[in-house]
C-alpha positions as CSV (number, residue, x, y, z in Angstrom):
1,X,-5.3,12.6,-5.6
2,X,-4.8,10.0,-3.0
3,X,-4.5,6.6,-4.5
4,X,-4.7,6.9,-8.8
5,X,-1.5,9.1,-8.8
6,X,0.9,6.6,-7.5
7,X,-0.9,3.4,-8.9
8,X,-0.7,5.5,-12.0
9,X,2.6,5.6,-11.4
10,X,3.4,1.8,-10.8
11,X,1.9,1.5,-13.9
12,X,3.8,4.0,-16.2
13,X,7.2,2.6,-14.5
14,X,6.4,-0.9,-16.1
15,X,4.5,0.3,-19.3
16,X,6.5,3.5,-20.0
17,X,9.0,4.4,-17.3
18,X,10.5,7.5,-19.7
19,X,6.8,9.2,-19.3
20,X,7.3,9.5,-15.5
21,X,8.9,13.2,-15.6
22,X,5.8,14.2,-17.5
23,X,3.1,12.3,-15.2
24,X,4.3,14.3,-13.0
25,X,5.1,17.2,-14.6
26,X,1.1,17.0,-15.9
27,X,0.0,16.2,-12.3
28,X,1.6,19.6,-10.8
29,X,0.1,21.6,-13.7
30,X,-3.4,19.9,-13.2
31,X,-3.7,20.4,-9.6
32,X,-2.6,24.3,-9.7
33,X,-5.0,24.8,-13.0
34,X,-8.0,22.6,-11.2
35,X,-7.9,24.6,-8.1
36,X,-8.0,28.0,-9.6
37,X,-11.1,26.8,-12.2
38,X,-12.7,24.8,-8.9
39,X,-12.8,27.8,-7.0
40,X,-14.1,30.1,-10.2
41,X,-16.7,27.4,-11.2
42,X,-18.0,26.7,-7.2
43,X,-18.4,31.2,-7.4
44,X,-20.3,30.4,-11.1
45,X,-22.4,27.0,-11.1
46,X,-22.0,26.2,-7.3
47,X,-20.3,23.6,-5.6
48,X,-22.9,20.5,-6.6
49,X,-21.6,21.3,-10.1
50,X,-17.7,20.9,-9.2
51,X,-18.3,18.1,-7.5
52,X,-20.2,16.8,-10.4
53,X,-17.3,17.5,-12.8
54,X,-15.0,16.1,-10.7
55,X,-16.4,13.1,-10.5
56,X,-17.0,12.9,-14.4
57,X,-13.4,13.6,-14.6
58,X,-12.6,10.6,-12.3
59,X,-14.6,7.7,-14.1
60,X,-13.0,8.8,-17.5
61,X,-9.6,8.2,-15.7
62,X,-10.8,5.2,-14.2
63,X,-12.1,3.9,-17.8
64,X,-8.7,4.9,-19.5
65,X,-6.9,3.4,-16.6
66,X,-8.8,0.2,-16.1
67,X,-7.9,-1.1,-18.9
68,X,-4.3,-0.6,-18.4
69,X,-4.0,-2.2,-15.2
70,X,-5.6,-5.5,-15.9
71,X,-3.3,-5.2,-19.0
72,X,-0.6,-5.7,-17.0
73,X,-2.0,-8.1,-14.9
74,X,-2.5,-10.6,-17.1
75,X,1.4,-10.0,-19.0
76,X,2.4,-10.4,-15.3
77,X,0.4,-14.2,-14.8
């Protein structure tokens, strides 16, 4: 949310601009799966544990994304 979606985005239009549809075809199915498993797993584990998770699941986009980005960067110099 916020700011990885549409630098994702950027990124996919000069990597892979036919994947587009499905980022965000993925990003609608994500977000209406992750609020339904939030809400079940805040009523389970609590809400320290969903904000744990969710944070896990951030830093692996960030370390498949990284090195994407400064892929690109570099082609671009």
């Amino acid at each position: 949310m916020g700011l990885p979606f549409p630098k994702g985005i950027a990124v996919t239009s000069r990597l892979a601009p036919g994947l587009i549809p499905w980022a965000w075809g993925i990003n609608g199915c994500a977000s209406v799966l992750s609020s339904i498993l939030a809400s079940m797993g805040a009523l389970t584990f609590g809400f320290s544990w969903v904000l744990a998770c969710a944070g896990g699941a951030y830093l692996v986009g960030l370390a498949i994304f990284y090195p994407l980005v400064r892929g690109t960067k570099e082609a671009n110099s």
